[in-house]
C-alpha positions as a printed NumPy array, in Angstrom:
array([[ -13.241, -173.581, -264.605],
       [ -10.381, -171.34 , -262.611],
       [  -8.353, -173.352, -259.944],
       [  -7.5  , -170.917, -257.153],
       [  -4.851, -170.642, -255.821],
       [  -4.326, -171.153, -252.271],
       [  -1.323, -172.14 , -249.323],
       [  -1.463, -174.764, -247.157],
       [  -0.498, -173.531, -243.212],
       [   1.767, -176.   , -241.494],
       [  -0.149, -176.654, -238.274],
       [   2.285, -177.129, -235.178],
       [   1.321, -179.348, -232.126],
       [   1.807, -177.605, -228.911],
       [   4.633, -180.082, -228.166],
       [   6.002, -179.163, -231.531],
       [   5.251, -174.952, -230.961],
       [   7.399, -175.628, -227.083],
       [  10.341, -177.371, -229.101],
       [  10.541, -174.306, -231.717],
       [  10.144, -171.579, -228.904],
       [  12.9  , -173.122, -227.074],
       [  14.859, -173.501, -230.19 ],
       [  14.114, -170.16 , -231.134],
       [  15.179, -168.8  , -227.41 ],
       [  18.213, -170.822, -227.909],
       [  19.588, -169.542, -231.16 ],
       [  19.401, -166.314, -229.262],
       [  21.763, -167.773, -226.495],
       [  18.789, -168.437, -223.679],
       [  19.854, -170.463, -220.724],
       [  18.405, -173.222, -218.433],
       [  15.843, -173.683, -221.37 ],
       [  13.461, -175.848, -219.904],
       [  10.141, -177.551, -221.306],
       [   7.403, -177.54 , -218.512],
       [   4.469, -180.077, -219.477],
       [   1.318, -178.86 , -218.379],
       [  -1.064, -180.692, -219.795],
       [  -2.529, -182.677, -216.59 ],
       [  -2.312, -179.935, -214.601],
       [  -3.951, -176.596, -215.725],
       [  -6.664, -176.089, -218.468],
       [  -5.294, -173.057, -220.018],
       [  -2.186, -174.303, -222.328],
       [  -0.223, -177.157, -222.418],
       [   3.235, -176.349, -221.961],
       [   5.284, -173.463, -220.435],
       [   8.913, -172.995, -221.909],
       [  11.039, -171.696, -218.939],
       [  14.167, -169.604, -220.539],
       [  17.013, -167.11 , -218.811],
       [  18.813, -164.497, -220.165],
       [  22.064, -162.657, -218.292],
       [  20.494, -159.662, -218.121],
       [  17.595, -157.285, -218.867],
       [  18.858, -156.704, -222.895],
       [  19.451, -160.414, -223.486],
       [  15.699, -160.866, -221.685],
       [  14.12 , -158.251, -224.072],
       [  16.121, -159.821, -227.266],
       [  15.389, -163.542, -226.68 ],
       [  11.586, -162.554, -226.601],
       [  12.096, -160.502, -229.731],
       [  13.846, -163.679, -230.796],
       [  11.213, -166.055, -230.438],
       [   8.226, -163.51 , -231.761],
       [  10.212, -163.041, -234.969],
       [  10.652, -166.957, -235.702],
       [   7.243, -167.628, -234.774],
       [   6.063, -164.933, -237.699],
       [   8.365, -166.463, -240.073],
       [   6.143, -169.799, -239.212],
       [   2.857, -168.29 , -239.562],
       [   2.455, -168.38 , -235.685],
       [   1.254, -165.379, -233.886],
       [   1.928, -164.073, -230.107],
       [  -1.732, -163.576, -228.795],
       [  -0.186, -161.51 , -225.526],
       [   3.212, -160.24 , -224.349],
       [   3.505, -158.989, -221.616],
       [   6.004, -157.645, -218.564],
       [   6.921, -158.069, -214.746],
       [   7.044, -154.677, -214.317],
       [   4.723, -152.95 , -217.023],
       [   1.407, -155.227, -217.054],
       [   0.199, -153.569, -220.193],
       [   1.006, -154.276, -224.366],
       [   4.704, -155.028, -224.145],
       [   6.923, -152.648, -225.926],
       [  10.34 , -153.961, -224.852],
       [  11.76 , -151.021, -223.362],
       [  14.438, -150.857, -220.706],
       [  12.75 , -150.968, -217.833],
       [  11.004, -154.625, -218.453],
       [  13.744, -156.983, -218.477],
       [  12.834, -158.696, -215.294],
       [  10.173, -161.411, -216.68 ],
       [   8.405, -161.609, -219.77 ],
       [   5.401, -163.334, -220.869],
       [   4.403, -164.474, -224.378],
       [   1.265, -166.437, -224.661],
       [   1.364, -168.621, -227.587],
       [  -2.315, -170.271, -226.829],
       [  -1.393, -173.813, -226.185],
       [   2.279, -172.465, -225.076],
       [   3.104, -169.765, -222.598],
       [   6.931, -168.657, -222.475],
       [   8.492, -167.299, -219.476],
       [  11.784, -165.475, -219.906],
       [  13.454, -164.126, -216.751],
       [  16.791, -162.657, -215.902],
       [  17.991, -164.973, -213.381],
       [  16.962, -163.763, -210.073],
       [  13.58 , -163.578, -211.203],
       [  13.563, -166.906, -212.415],
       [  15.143, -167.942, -208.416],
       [  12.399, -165.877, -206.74 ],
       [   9.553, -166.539, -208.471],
       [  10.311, -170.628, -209.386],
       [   8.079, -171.631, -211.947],
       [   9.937, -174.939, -211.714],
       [   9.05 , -175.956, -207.892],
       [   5.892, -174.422, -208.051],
       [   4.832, -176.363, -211.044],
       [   7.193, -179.486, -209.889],
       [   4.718, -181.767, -210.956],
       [   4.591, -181.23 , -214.265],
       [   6.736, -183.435, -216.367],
       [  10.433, -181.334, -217.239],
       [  11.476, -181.668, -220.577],
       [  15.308, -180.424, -220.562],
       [  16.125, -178.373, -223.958],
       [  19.41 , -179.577, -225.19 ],
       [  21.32 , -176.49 , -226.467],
       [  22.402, -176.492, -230.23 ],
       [  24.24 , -173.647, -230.101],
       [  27.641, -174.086, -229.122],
       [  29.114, -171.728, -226.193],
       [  32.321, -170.435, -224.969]])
């Protein structure tokens, strides 16, 4: 009799997929990383990670960022996609503004900062419990 061999996938909660996208969007220097419980309140994920970058570069890289950790944990983006460019994402100059990666039970939202003030995920979701990311990388 052959034993086969076989590897055991870690699976994440949502809660626990939110913490390592904002961890991951951290490590690439995100700010105002905020953890948007929506659980009670939609029916099509459970949490939205809120992130901003200084500009349309640091946008593009802290989505890079987070795709690249979540392949190193077996996680996969099902749909990324731009403010400005509402098709397959390709991170190219022009879509800095906002970007979307759906993660399933997670949807990130990184915006370059007046994006993030005009469009206000935060007041327009206000009821959802805020989870604030405490930064682990230390800044000048």
């Amino acid at each position: 009799m052959s034993r086969k061999n076989f590897t055991v996938k870690k699976v994440l909660s949502s809660l626990q997929l939110a913490q390592k996208v904002a961890g991951f969007a951290d490590s690439i220097k995100a700010q105002d990383i905020v953890i948007l419980d929506m659980r009670e309140l939609v029916n099509f994920c459970d949490f939205f990670v809120v992130a901003t970058g200084t500009s349309d570069r640091q946008v593009k890289a802290i989505a890079e960022g987070i795709e690249e950790g979540l392949q190193k944990e077996g996680v996969k983006v099902n749909l990324a996609r731009t403010l400005k460019s509402f098709s397959s994402i390709q991170y190219s100059q022009e879509n800095g503004a906002w970007i979307l990666l759906d993660l399933g039970d997670v949807v990130a939202h990184i915006f370059e900062p007046a994006a993030r003030e005009f469009y206000a995920l935060e007041h327009l979701w206000q009821d959802a419990p805020k989870f604030e990311h405490k930064t682990s990388v230390k800044r000048k």
